[in-house]
C-alpha positions as CSV (number, residue, x, y, z in Angstrom):
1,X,-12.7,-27.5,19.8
2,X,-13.7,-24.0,21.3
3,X,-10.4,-22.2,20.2
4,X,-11.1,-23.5,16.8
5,X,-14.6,-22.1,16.8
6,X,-13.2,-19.1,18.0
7,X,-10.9,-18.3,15.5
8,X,-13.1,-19.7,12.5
9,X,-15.8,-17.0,13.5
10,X,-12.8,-14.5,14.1
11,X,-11.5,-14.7,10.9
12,X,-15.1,-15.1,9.2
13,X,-15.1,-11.1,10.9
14,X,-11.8,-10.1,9.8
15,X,-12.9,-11.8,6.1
16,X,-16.4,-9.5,6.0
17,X,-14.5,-6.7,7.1
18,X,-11.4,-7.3,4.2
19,X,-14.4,-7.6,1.6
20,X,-16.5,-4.2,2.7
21,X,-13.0,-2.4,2.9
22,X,-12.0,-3.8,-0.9
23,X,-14.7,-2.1,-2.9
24,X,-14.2,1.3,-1.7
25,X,-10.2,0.4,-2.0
26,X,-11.2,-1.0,-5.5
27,X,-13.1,2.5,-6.3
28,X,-10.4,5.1,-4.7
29,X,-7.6,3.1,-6.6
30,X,-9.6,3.3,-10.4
31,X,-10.4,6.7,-9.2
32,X,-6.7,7.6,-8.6
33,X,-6.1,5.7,-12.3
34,X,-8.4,8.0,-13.5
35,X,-6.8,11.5,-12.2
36,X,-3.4,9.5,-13.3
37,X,-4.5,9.6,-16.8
38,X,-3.7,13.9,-17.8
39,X,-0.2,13.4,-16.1
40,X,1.3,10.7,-18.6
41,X,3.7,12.5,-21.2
42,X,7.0,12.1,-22.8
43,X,8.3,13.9,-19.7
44,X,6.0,11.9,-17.1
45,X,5.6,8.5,-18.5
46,X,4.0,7.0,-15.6
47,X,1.5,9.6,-14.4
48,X,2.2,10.7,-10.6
49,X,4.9,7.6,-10.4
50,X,7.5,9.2,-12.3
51,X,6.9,12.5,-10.1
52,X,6.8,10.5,-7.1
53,X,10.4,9.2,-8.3
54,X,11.6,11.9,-9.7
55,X,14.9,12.5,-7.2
56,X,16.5,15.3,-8.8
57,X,14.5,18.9,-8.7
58,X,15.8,19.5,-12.2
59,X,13.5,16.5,-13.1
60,X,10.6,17.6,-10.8
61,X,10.3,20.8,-12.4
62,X,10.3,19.4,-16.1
63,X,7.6,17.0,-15.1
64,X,5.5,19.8,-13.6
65,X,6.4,22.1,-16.6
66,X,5.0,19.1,-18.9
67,X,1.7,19.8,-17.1
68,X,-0.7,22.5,-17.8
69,X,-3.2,23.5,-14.7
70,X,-5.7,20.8,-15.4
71,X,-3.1,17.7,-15.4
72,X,-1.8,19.8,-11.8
73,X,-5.6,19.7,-10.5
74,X,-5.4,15.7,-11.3
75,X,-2.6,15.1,-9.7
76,X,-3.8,17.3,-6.4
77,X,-6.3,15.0,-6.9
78,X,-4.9,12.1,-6.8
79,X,-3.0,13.0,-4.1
80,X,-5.8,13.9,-1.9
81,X,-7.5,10.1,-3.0
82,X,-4.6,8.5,-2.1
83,X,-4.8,10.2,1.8
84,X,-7.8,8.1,1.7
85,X,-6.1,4.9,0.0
86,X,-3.5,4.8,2.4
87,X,-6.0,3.6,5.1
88,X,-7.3,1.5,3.2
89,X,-4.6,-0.9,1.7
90,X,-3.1,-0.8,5.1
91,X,-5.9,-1.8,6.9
92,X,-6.4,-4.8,4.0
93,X,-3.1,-5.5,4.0
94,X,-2.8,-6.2,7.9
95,X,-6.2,-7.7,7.4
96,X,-4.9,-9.9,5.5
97,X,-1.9,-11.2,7.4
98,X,-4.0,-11.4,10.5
99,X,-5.9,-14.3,8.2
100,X,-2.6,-16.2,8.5
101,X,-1.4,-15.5,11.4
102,X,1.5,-18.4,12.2
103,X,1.0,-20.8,14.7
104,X,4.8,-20.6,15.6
105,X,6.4,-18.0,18.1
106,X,9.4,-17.7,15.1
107,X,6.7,-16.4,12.3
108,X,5.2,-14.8,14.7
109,X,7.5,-12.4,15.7
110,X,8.3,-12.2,12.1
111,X,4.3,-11.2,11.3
112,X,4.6,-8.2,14.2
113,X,7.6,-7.2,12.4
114,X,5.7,-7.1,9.0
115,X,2.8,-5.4,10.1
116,X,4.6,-2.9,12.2
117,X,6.5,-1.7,8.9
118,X,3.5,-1.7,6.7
119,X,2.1,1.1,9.7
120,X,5.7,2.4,9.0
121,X,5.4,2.1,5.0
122,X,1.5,4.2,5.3
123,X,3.4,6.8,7.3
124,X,6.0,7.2,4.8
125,X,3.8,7.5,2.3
126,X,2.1,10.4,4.0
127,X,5.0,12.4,4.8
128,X,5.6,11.5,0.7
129,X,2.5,13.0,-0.2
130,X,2.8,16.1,1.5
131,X,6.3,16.7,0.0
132,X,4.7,16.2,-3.4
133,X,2.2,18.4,-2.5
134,X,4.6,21.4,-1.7
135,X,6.3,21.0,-4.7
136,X,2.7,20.3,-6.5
137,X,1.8,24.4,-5.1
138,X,5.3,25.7,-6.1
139,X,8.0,25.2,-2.8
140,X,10.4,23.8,-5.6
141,X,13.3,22.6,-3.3
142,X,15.4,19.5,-3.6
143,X,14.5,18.8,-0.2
144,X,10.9,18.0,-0.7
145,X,11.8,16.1,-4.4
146,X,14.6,14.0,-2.4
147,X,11.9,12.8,0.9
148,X,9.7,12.6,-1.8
149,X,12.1,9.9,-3.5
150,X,13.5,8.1,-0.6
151,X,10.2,7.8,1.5
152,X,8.7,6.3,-1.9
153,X,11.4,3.5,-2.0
154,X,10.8,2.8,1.3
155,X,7.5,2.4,1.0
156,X,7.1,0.4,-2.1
157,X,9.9,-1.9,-1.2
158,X,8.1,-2.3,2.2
159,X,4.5,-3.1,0.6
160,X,6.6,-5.5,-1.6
161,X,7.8,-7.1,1.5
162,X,4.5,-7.0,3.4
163,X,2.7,-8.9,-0.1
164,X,5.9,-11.3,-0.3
165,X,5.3,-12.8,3.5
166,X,1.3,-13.0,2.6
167,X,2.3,-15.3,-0.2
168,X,5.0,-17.0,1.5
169,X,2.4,-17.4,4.8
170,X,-0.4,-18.8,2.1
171,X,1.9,-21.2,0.5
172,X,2.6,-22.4,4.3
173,X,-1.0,-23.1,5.5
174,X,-2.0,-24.2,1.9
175,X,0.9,-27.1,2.5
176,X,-0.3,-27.8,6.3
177,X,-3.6,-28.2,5.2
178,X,-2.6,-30.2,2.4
179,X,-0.7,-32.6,4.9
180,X,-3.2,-32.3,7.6
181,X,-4.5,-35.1,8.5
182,X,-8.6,-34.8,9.9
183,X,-9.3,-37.3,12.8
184,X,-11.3,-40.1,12.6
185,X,-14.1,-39.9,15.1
186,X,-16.2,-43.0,15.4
């Protein structure tokens, strides 16, 4: 009955602390949508996205060509926000998991994993950022377009993976609880 207590008033921490974090992470992400907004063009169809994926420095350039300085202060911009998101979906993210934390040593194992490569995904996206911004102030290499690229991939198919096992670990408690049986004490 303790350990029970326990973790209810744990989690009831770790859900006050995942709702304070979600209305700045709410505000940095519309802000980001905002500064987003100057970079969409023919070239650049999804704002910072398609710059973020560009891959090739022959596309990298077009795509800052297509923007005059103002679009290039947004997206500086948004890249300076997104320092700032980072912590914050992380932190939710592994929040999050930590809500449904398995009870077996298997899922277990599998949640360190998880949450060790969503700390691995914010770093990529870091090191991502930066290479944007040298090729944002003019170091137009293919090395900083191509880490640019690949650390991208890596982390969107990581945060993909990291939202995937929160679903799959909600769909597993919602069917214990469902099965649960609650003790009759007379």
């Amino acid at each position: 009955m303790l350990d029970i207590s326990i973790k209810s008033a744990s989690n009831l921490k770790i859900s006050v602390t995942i709702l304070k974090l979600c209305i700045p992470l709410v505000i940095v992400f519309f802000g980001m949508r905002v500064f987003d907004t100057p970079l969409k063009n023919e070239i650049s169809p999804k704002g910072i996205v398609s710059f973020e994926l560009a891959k090739d420095l022959n596309v990298a350039s077009a795509i800052l060509d297509s923007w005059d300085i103002a679009a290039r202060t947004s997206a500086g911009m948004s890249m300076g926000l997104d320092f700032l998101f980072i912590v914050l979906y992380t932190t939710v993210l592994v929040l999050l998991l930590l809500l449904t934390k398995p009870p077996t040593s298997f899922f277990q194992k599998v949640f360190r994993i998880i949450c060790g490569l969503l700390l691995f995904a914010a770093l990529c996206d870091v090191v991502e950022n930066i290479a944007l911004i040298k090729l944002l102030l003019g170091d137009l290499k293919q090395f900083w377009v191509s880490l640019a690229y690949y650390m991208a991939i890596i982390k969107f198919g990581i945060i993909l993976l990291g939202i995937a096992y929160l679903f799959l670990q909600l769909v597993v408690q919602l069917l214990y609880w469902k099965n649960a049986t609650i003790p009759n004490i007379e």
